[in-house]
C-alpha positions as CSV (number, residue, x, y, z in Angstrom):
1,X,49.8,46.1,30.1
2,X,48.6,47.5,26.7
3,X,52.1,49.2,26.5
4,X,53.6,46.3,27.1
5,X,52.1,44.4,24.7
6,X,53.0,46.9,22.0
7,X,56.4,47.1,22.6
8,X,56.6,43.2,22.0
9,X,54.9,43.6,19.1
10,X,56.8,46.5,17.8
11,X,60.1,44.1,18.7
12,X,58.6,41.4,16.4
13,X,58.1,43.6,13.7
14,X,61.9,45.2,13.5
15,X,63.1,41.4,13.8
16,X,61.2,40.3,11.2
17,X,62.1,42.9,9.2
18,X,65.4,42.4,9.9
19,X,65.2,38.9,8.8
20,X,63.7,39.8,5.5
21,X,66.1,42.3,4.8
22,X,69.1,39.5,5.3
23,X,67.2,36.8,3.2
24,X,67.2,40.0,0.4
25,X,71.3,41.3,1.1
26,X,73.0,41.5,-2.5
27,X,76.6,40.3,-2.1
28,X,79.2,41.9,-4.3
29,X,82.6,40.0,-3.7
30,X,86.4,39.8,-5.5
31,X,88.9,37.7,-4.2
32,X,91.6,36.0,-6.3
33,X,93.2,32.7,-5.0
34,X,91.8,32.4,-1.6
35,X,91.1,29.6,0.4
36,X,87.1,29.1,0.6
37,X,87.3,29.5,4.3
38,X,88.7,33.2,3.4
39,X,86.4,34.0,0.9
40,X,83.1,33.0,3.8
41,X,84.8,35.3,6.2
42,X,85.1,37.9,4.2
43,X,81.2,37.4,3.0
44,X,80.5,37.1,7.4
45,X,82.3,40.2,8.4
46,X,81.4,42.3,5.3
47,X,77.3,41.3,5.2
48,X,76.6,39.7,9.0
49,X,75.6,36.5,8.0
50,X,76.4,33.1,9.4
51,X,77.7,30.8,7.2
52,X,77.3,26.7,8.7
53,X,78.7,24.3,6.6
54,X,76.9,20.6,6.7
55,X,79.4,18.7,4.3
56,X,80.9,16.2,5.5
57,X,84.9,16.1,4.6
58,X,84.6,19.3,3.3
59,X,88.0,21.0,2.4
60,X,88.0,25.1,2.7
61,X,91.4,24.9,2.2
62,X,90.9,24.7,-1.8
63,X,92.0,28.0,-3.2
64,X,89.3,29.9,-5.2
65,X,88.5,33.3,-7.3
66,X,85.7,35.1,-7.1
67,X,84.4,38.3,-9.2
68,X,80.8,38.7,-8.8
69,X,78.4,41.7,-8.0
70,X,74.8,42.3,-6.8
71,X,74.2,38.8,-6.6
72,X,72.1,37.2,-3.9
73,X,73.7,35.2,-0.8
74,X,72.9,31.7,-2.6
75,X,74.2,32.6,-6.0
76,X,77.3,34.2,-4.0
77,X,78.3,31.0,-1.9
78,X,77.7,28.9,-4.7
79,X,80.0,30.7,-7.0
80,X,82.7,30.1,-3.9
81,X,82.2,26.8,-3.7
82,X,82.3,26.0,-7.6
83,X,83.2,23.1,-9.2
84,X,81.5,21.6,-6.2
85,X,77.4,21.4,-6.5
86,X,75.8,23.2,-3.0
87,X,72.5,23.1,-1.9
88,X,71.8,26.8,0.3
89,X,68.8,27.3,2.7
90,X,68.6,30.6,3.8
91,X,67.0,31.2,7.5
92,X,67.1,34.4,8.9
93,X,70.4,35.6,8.8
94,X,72.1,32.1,8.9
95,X,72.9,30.7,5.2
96,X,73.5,26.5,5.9
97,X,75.1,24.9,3.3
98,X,74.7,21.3,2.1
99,X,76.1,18.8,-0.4
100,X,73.5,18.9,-3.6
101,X,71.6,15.5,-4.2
102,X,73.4,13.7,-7.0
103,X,71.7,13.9,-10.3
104,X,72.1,11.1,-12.5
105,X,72.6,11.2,-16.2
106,X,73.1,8.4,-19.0
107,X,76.1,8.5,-21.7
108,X,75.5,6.7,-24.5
109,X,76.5,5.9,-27.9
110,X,78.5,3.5,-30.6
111,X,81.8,2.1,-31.5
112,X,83.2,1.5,-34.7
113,X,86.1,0.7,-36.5
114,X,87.8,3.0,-39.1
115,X,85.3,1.6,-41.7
116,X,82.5,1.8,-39.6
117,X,81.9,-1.4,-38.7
118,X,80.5,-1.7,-35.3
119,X,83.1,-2.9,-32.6
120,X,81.2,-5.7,-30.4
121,X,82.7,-6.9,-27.1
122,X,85.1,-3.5,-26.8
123,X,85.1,-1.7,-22.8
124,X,83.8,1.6,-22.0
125,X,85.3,2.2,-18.4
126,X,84.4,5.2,-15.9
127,X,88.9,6.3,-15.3
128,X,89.7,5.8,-11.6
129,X,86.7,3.5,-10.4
130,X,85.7,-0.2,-11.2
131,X,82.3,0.9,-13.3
132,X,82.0,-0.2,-16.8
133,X,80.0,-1.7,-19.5
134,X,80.4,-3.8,-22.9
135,X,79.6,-3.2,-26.3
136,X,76.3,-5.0,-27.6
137,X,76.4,-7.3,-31.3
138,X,75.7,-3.5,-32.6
139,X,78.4,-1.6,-31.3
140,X,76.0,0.4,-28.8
141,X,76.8,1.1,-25.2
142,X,74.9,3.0,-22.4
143,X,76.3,4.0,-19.0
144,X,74.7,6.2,-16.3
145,X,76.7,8.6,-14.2
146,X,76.4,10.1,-11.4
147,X,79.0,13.5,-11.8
148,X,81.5,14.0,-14.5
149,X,84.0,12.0,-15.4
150,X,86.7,10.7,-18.1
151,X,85.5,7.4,-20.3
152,X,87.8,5.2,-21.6
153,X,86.9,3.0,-24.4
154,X,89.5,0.0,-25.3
155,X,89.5,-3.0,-26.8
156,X,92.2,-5.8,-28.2
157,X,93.5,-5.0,-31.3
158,X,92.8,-0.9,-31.0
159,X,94.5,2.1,-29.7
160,X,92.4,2.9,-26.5
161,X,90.8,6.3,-26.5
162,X,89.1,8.6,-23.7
163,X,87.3,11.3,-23.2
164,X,85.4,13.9,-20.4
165,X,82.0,14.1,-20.3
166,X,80.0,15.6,-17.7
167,X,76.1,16.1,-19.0
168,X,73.9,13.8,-21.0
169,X,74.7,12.9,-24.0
170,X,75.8,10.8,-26.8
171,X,79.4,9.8,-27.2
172,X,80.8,7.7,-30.3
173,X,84.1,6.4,-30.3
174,X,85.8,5.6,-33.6
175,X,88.4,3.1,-32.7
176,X,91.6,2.6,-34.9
177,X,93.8,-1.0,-35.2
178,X,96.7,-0.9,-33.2
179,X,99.2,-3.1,-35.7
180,X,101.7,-2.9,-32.2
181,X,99.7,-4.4,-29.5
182,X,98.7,-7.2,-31.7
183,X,102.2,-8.3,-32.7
184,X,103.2,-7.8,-28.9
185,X,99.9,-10.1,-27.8
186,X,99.2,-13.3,-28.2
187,X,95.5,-14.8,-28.0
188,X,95.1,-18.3,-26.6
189,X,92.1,-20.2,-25.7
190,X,91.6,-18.8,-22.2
191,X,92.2,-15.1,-23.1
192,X,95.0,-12.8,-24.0
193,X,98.9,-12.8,-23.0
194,X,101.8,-10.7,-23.8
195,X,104.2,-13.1,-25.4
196,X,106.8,-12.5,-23.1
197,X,104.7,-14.4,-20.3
198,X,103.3,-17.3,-22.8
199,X,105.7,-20.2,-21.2
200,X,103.4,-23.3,-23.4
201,X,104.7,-23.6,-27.2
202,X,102.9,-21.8,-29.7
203,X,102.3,-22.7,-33.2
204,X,101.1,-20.4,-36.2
205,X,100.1,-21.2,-39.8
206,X,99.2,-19.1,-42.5
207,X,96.1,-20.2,-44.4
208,X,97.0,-18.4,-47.4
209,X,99.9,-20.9,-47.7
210,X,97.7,-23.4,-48.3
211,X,95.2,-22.3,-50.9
212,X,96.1,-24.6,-53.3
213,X,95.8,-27.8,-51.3
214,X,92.7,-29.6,-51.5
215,X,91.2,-30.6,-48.1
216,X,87.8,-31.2,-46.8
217,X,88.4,-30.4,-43.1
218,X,90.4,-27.9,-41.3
219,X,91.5,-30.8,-39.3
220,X,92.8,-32.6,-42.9
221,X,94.7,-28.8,-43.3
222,X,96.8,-28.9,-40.0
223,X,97.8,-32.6,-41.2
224,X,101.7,-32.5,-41.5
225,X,101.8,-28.7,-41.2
226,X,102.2,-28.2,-37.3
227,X,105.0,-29.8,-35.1
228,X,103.7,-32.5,-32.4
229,X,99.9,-32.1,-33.9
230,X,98.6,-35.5,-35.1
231,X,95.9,-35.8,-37.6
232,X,94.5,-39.5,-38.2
233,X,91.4,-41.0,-40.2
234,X,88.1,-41.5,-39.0
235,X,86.3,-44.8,-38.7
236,X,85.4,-44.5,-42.9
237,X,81.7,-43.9,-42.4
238,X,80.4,-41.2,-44.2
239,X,80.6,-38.0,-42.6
240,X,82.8,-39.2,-39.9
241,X,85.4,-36.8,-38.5
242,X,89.2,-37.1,-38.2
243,X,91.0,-37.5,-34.6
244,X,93.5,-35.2,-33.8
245,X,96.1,-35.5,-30.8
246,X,98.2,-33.0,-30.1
247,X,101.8,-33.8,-28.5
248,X,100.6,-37.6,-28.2
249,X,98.5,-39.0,-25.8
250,X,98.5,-37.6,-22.0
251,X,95.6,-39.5,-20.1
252,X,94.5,-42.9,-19.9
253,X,90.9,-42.2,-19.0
254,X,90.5,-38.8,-19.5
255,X,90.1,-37.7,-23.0
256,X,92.6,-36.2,-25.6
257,X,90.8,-34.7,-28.0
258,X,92.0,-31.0,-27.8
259,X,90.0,-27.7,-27.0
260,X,88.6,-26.1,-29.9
261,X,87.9,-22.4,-29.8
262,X,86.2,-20.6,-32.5
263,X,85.2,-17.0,-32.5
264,X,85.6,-17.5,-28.8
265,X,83.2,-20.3,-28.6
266,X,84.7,-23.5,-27.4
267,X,83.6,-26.8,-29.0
268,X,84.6,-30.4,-28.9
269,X,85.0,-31.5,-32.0
């Protein structure tokens, strides 16, 4: 009985010690454009470890080089499987391998304009998904990421601009006009068209035309200068407004005073 005992105890002994002695194995490994699949065989059949993947959609097909030595079985297997991030538990003489838990990080910064004006309202979209943010009154933008990616930052009237980031930190972009894309755009109340879609009539004037008339309304400017716009006097009271119709009168109950927009705020009148 005491014989037998030993020999189960002497059999626990060389198998923990042949655990420890796998957890400890240094891998020294140099493969050059291998599939990943190739590069864990040759790490199973050279050191005797089991490798179990647990990564769902995982492709070992992805070629990969390799030139590392003395280096333990985590920081081998994670050198195989860069760019991807790998999580490695090591029991025993079986290495599992898991996706890493994503790690956010926030990208932030300002845009301006050539003469460093801030740019308010301008995009700052994440390429190939839907995620984005706006520009504050200040120009300042901050976005948090979840792996590295390519930011795009564009805006009417500029030349869109990207760039990769893939760690915190802060990103300025310094936008420049775009004299192009503004002559092939036109703005209307609702938004932005490319001229070649507008179908309604548009009508421009230049102010600088007029700066030798003497008006006291913008509505009183636009008086005789645009085709179908009609400007007419107010009741006489003091302070009362002029009544403009555009293209004469289309409802009978409706109103017809026209939308106006101003800095992209509408107003009635």
């Amino acid at each position: 009985m005491a014989l037998r005992c030993l020999a189960v105890l002497l059999s626990f002994l060389m198998a923990g010690g042949v655990m420890a002695s796998a957890q400890q194995k240094n891998i020294s490994l140099k493969v050059s454009n291998v599939s990943i699949e190739s590069a864990l065989n040759t790490v199973k059949s050279q050191y005797g470890i089991s490798i179990v993947t647990q990564i769902e959609g995982l492709d070992l097909s992805s070629k990969v080089s390799v030139d590392i030595k003395n280096a333990s079985v985590t920081e081998a297997l994670k050198e195989i499987f860069k760019p991807q991030q790998i999580d490695v538990k090591i029991d025993g003489n079986v290495a599992m391998i898991s996706a890493a838990a994503a790690k956010n990080f926030t990208v932030k910064g300002i845009v301006t304009d050539s003469a460093g004006e801030p740019v308010p309202g301008a995009m700052i979209l994440v390429m190939g998904t839907k995620d984005g943010v706006t520009t504050d009154i200040d120009g300042a933008y901050s976005l948090t990421l979840t792996k590295p990616a390519t930011l795009k930052c564009t805006c009417l009237g500029f030349v869109d601009q990207e760039t990769k980031v893939s760690k915190e930190s802060n990103v300025n972009f310094t936008m420049t006009t775009s004299s192009e894309f503004l002559e092939e755009v036109v703005v209307v109340g609702y938004g932005s068209l490319r001229r070649s879609l507008v179908s309604s009539a548009i009508s421009k004037m230049s102010v600088d035309d007029n700066k030798l008339r003497n008006v006291d309304s913008p509505a009183a400017l636009l008086s005789g200068r645009i085709a179908g716009v009609s400007v007419s006097g107010g009741s006489g009271n003091l302070g009362s407004g002029e009544r403009m119709v555009i293209r004469g009168i289309s409802s009978l109950s409706a109103g017809n005073e026209p939308l106006y927009v101003i800095d992209g705020v509408p107003i009635t009148n």
